[in-house]
Structures are given as C-alpha cells and as structure tokens.
FISEVO-587130 format. One record per residue (C-alpha): x negated, y, z. Coordinates in pm, 1 decimal. Layout:
<torkes>
((X,Y,Z))
...
</torkes>
This chain:
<torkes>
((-10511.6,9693.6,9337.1))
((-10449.4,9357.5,9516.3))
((-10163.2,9358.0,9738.0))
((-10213.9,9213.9,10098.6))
((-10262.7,8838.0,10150.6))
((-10118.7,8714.3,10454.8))
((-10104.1,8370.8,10637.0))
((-9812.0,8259.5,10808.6))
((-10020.2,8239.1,11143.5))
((-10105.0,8677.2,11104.7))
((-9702.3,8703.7,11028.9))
((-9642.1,8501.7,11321.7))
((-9852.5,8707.4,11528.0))
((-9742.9,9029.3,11376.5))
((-9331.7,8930.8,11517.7))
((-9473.8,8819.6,11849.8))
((-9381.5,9110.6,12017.7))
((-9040.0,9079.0,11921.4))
((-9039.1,8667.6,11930.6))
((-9141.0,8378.9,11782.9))
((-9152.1,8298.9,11419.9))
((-8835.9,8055.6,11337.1))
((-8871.9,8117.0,10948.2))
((-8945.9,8335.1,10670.8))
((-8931.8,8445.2,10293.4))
((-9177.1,8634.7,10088.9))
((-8983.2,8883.0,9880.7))
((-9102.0,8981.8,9556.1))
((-9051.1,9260.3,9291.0))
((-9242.2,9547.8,9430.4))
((-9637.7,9600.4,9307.3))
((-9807.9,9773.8,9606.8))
((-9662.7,9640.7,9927.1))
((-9658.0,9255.7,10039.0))
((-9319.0,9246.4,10196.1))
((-9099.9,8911.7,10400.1))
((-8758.8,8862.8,10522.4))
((-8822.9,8646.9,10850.5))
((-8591.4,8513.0,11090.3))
((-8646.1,8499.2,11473.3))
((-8582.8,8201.8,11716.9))
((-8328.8,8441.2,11856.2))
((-8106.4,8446.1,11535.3))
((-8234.6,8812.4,11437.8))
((-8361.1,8858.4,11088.6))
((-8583.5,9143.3,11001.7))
((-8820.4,9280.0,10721.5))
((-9187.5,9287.2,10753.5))
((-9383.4,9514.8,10534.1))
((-9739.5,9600.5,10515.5))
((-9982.9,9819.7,10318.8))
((-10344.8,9770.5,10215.3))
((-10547.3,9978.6,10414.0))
((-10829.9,10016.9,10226.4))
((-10818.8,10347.4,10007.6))
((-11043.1,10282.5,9740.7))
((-10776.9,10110.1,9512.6))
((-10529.1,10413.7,9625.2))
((-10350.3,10742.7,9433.3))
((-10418.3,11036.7,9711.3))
((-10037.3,11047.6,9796.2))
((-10021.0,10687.7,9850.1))
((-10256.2,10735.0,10182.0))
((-10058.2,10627.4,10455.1))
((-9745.9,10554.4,10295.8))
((-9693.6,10289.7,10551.8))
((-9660.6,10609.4,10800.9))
((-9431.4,10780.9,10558.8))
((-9179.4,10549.4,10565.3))
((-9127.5,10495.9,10916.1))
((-9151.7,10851.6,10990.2))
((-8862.4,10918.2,10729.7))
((-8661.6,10600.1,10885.1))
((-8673.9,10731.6,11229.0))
((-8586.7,11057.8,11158.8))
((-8261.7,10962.4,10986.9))
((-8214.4,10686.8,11225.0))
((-7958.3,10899.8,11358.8))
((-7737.9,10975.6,11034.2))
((-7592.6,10632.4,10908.6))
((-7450.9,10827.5,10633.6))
((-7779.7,10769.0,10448.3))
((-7768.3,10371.5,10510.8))
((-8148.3,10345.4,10569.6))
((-8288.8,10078.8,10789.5))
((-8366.2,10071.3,11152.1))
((-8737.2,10056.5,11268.0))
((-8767.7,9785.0,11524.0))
((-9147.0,9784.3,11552.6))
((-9448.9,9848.5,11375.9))
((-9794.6,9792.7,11414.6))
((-10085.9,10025.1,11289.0))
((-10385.6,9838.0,11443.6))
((-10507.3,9660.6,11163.1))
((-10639.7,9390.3,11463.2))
((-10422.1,9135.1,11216.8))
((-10406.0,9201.1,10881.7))
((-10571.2,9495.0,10695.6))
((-10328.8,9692.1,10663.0))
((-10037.7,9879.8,10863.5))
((-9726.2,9679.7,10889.6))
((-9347.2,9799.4,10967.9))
((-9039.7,9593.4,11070.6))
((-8674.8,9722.1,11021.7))
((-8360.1,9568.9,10993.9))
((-8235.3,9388.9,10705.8))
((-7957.0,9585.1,10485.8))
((-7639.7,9414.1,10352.9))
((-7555.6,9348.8,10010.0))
((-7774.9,9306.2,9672.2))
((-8039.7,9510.7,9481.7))
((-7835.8,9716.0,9224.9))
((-8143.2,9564.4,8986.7))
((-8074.9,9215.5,9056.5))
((-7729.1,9256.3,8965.8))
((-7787.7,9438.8,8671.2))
((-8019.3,9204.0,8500.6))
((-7773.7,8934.1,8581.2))
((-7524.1,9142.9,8392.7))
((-7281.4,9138.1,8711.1))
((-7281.3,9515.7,8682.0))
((-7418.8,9801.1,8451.6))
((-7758.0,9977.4,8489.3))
((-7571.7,10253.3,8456.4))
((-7252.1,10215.5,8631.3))
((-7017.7,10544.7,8646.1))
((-6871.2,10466.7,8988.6))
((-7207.1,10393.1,9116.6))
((-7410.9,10663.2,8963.4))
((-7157.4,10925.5,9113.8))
((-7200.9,10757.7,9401.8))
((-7620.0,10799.0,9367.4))
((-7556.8,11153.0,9289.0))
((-7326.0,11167.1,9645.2))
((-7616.5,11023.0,9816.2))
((-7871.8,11271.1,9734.9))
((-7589.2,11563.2,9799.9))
((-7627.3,11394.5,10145.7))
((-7959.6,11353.3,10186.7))
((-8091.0,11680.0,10120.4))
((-7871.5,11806.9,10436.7))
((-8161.7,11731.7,10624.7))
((-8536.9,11969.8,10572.9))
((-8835.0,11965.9,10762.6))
((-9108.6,12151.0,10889.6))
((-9338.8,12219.2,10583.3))
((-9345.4,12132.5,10228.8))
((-9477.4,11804.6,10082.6))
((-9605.3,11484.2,10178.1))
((-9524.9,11411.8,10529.2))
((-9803.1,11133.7,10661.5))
((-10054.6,11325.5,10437.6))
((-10168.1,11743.7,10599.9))
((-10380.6,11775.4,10269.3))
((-10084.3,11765.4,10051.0))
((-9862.3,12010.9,10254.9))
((-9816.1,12352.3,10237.8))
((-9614.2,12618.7,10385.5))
((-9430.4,12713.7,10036.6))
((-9291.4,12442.4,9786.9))
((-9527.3,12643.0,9529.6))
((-9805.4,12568.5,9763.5))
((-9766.0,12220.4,9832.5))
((-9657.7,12111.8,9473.8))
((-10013.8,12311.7,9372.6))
((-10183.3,12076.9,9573.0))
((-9990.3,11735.8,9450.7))
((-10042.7,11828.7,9087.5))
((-10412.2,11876.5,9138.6))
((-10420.5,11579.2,9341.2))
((-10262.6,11322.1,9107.9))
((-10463.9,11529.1,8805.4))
((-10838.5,11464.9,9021.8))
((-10687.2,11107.3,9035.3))
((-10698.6,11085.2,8689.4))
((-11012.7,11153.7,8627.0))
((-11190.1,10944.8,8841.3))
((-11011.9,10674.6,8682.3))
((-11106.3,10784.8,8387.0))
((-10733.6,10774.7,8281.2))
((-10649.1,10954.2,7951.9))
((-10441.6,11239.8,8069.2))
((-10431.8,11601.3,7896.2))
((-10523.8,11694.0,8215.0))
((-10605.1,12066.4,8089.5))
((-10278.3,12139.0,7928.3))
((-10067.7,11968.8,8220.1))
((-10256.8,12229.7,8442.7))
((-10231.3,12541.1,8181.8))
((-9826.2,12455.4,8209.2))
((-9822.4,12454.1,8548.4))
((-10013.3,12808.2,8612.4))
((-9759.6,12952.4,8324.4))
((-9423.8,12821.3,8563.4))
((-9534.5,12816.1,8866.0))
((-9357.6,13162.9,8957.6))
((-9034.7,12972.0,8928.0))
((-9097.6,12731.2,9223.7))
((-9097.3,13003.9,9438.3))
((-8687.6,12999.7,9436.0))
((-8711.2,12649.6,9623.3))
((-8568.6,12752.6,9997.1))
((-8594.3,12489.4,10211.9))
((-8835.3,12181.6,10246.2))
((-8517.6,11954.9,10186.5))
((-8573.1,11570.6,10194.6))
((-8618.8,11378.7,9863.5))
((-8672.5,11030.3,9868.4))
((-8796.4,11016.3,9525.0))
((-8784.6,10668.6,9453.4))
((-8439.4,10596.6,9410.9))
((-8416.3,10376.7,9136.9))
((-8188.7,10039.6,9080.0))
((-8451.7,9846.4,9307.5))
((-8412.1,10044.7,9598.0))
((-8009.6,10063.5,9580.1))
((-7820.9,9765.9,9747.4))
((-7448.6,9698.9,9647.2))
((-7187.0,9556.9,9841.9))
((-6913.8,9331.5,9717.9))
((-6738.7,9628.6,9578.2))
((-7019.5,9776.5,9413.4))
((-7014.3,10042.2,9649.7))
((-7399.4,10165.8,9741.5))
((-7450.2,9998.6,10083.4))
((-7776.5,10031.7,10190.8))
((-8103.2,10266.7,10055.2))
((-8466.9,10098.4,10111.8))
((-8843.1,10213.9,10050.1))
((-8893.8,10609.8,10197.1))
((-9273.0,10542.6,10126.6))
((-9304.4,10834.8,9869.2))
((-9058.4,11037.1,9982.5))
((-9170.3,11416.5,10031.9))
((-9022.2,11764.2,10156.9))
((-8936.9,12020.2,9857.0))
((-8723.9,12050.0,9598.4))
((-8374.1,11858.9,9550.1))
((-8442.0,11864.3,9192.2))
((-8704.0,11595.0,9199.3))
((-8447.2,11322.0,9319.6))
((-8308.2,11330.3,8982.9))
((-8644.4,11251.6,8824.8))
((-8746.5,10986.1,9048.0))
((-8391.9,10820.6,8996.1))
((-8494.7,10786.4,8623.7))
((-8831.8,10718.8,8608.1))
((-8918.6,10661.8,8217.0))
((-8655.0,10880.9,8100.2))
((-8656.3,11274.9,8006.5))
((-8308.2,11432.8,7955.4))
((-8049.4,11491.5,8039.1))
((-7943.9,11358.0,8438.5))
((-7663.4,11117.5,8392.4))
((-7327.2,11263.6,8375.9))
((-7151.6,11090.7,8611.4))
((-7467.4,11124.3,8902.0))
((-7466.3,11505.5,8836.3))
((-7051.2,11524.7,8885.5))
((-7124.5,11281.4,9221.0))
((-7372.1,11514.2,9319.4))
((-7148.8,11851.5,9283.1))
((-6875.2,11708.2,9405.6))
((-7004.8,11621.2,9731.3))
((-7214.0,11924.9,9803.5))
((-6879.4,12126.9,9747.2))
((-6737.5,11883.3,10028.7))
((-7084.8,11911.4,10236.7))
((-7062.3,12330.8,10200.9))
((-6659.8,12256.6,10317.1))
((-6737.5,12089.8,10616.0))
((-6955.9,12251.7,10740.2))
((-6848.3,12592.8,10686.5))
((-6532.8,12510.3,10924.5))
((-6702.1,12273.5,11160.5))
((-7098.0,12308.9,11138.3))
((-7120.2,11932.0,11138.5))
((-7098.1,11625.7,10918.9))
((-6992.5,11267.9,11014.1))
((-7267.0,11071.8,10986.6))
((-7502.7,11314.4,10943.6))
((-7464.8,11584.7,11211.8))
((-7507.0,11956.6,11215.0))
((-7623.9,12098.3,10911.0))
((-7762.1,12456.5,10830.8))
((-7484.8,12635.0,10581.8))
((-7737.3,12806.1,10389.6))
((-7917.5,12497.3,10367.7))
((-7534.5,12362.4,10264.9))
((-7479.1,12653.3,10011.0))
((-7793.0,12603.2,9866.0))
((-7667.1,12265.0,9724.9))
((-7397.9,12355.0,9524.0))
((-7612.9,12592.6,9366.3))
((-7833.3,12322.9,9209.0))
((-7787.9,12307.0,8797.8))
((-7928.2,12033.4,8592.9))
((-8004.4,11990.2,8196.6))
((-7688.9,11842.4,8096.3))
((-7887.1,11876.8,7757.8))
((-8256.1,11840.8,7581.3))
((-8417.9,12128.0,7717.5))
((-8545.2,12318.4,7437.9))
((-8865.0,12604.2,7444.6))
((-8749.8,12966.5,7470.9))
((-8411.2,12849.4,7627.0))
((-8464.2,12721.7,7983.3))
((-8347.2,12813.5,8305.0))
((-8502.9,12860.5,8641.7))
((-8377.1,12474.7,8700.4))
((-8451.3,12289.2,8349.7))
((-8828.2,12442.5,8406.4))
((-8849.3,12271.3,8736.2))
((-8715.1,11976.6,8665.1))
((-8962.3,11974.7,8358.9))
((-9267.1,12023.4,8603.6))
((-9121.4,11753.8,8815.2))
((-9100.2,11504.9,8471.5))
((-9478.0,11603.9,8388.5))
((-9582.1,11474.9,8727.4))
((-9421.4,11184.0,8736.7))
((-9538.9,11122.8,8442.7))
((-9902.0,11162.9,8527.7))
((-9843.2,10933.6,8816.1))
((-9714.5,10644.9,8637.6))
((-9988.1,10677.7,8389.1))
((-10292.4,10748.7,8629.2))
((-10201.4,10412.3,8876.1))
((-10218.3,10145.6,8556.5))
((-10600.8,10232.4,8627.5))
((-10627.6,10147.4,9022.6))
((-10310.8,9881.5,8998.2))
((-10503.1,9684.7,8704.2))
((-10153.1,9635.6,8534.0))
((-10187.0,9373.0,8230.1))
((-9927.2,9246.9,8022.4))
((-9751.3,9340.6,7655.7))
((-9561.2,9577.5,7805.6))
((-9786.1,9794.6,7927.5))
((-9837.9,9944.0,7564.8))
((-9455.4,10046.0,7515.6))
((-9442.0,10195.9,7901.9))
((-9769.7,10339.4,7843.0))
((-9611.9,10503.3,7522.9))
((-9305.9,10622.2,7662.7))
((-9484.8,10829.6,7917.4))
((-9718.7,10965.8,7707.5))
((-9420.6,11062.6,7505.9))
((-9218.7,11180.6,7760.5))
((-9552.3,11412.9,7925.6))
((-9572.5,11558.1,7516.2))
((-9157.0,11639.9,7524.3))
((-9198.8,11812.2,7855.5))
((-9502.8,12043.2,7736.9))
((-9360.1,12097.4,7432.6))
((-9071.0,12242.1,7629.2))
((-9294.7,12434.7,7835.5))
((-9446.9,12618.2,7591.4))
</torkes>
C-alpha cells in the first residue's frame, strides 16, 4: 500500500489556514502515513500527517486511523502527564490530497530508536523502560465509553469480550482475503476455548498500543519526554500495552517496565485514594485506580496447564498481534531479505502462544 504523495503546493495549502508555508521536512521511518515537520512564516513549527483514504489497500482497524488519533490527542489534551501532542488543526475534506490530514505540535527531544541505533543509549534501557512501564500506569487512568476501536462502531462493543470478538474476526477475515497464510482455524478454536477469561477486564481503559522505541522521544537526560502516533490505540484491556511495546517478542514483559509499572499504580491508587485527583492527569475513578495494581504479568515462559487469568490474556493479545503483523505484508507489499526472518519470528511466536493455549 503506497503511502500518500504530496506536492509542496497541497502542503502549502493544507497550513494555509494557520499561515503560509516558510519551510518544511519530510520525515521518514513510518510505512503507512506520509508525515512533515514544517515551519510557518510566523516562527511556529508543526507536524503534518496524512492518511490514504482509499480503503482497498487497508486492515479493517486501520479505517480512519487518521480520526483515531486526533480523537485520542484531544481527549488527553488536558493531562500533560501523558506528553502527547497538541492538535492545532486538521482537515478531513480530502478537497487537497486524498487522504485526511492532522497538524499538532512538535515534541521535544529524540526518537528513543534513533538513539538506540546510534548506540547513544540501550534498546532496552532500565531507567527508561521503568519509566515506559510508569507511562502506561498513567495512561490507563483514563477509560471511555465502550470497548474497542474508537473511530471504527463495527469494532466496538459494550464488553471487552465483545469487542475483542469482533477485532479477532476482523484481522482473521483480513487474512483471508489476502490470501495470507494464517492458521486461521486454530487461532479462532483458541480464542472460543479463553474467551471466558476476558470477561474479568473492568473498564474500557486506554491503551495506546503502539508504544515501541519509535514512538518514545528522549530528552537530554534520557528521560521519556514526549509519546507520538495514538492511531491504533483502542479501549480494553491494560494488558495489551505490554504487547504492543514489544512487538516481535513473546515472554516475559521486561523486568524493569513491569517494576515501573507497579510502582506507579501503587502511587496512582495513593493519590487518589486521599485526594481523588492526579497532577497532570486529573480526577481519576479509585476502582478504576485499584484495578491497576492488580495487573500481573508473565515474569516467565508461560507454559500449558499453568496459566493464570493474566498470562492467558496476554497470550490472546500476542496471537493477535501476531496475525496483524503477518496479514499487512500482503496489503503493504513489504519486500526485502528481511521479511523472511520477521515473517519467521511471528509465525513462531503465533505457534508458542497456541501451544500455550492448549
């Protein structure tokens, strides 16, 4: 799937309502969204992202992702604690380029990636991983209405059983008209056998479910700074965070992320129990609160016949991200030699988790 072209003279048009073009960059890295840093006459810089529109080349939850993000943006617009981006305008015409673009303030510091491959810092990074695992303690303060993909009514449902029904089937109906190899049968047969334990999900908490290295800016410190790219980010379970964190891994959550994570919901559930509020974030819910600390992770291979409540979810979480990175090589016409080795991971990782689910 092509990403957007677009001409200075549509990116200059798509700023106008907010001034004239003075500059701008094209930033590269990501493989869906066409994405510039531009600077205004008036000094301001901002980012300008856009989408394709056209949904033939699309997974079903990547249907107006564009939407998504600003919807999550704006409604923690109001809680700096989770250093997203400002939306400063958008524009969902399509009158000048196909596709719906969004504009939001540029974040300080560096891509925790970019750092890491110039061996400035570790992929892995204690100080910053608890600090990842903080971040999530933080962001799933704040729920929503329903369960599942916000932009997209289809792929919501009143239950987190419900709605993760529907985004299973979804990315599994993906696969097959893509003709992807997927066991698409046994996926589904694992599913029906666990799905009693997704019932113990509470609240439609937020997950961002994309926060990988990429999406993590450092300051000078090497302090987390600034959090980018909501696009994918749904309502459910807190678990799923952890999986999208580590995309072609399986088990167990890093150490030092799951101690960041405990640590902080312990302070959250604190707070909140003698003042009802956070700084930064605002009021928060106590059950909500309490319901943090009570998340347990595999701090070890999950094996069949031994798993907890948790470790099952977080497998079901692992077998759908695995089917997603394996169904969109077909629409994103990924080439390369490395698609064989990522190809094999997942596949190995998908086998692991059923194996477990047995």
């Amino acid at each position: 799937m092509p990403a957007l072209e677009i001409s200075p003279e549509q990116l200059e048009r798509l700023v106008a309502p907010l001034g004239k073009l003075a500059s701008f960059e094209h930033l590269t890295g990501g493989m869906f969204a066409t994405t510039f840093k531009v600077t205004l006459e008036d000094g301001r810089t901002l980012v300008v992202k856009t989408a394709p529109a056209d949904t033939s080349s699309l997974l079903s939850y990547e249907h107006n992702i564009v939407a998504t993000e600003r919807l999550i943006y704006e409604m923690c617009s109001d809680k700096p604690a989770l250093l997203m981006p400002q939306v400063v305008y958008s524009d969902f015409t399509r009158e000048i380029v196909a596709g719906d673009a969004l504009m939001v303030t540029v974040l300080e510091g560096t891509p925790w990636n970019v750092l890491a491959e110039k061996s400035q810092v570790r992929w892995d990074e204690p100080g910053i991983e608890r600090e990842r695992g903080a971040y999530f303690a933080r962001l799933h303060t704040v729920t929503g209405e329903r369960y599942g993909y916000p932009g997209l009514p289809d792929l919501q449902a009143s239950t987190w059983r419900g709605a993760f029904e529907l985004m299973l089937r979804a990315i599994l109906d993906d696969s097959k008209g893509w003709n992807i190899d997927l066991p698409c049968d046994e996926i589904w047969a694992a599913y029906e056998r666990n799905a009693h334990h997704l019932e113990t999900v509470r609240f439609p908490h937020l997950v961002h479910m994309d926060v990988w290295q990429a999406n993590v800016f450092l300051d000078g410190e090497e302090h987390i700074s600034g959090i980018i790219d909501t696009e994918r980010a749904i309502f459910g379970d807190p678990i799923f965070d952890f999986i999208g964190a580590d995309q072609m891994g399986f088990a167990p959550v890093n150490a030092h992320q799951l101690q960041g994570y405990e640590t902080e919901a312990q302070a959250i559930l604190s707070s909140v129990e003698r003042h009802g509020t956070l700084s930064g974030l605002g009021p928060v819910d106590i059950d909500v609160a309490r319901t943090l600390t009570e998340l347990s992770l595999p701090r070890r291979l999950p094996a069949a016949g031994t798993l907890s409540n948790q470790e099952i979810r977080f497998l079901l979480y692992r077998l759908y991200f695995c089917a997603i990175m394996i169904v969109e090589v077909g629409p994103r016409a990924y080439t390369g030699d490395w698609l064989i080795e990522h190809l094999d991971k997942l596949h190995t990782n998908l086998r692991l988790a059923l194996a477990a689910l047995q």
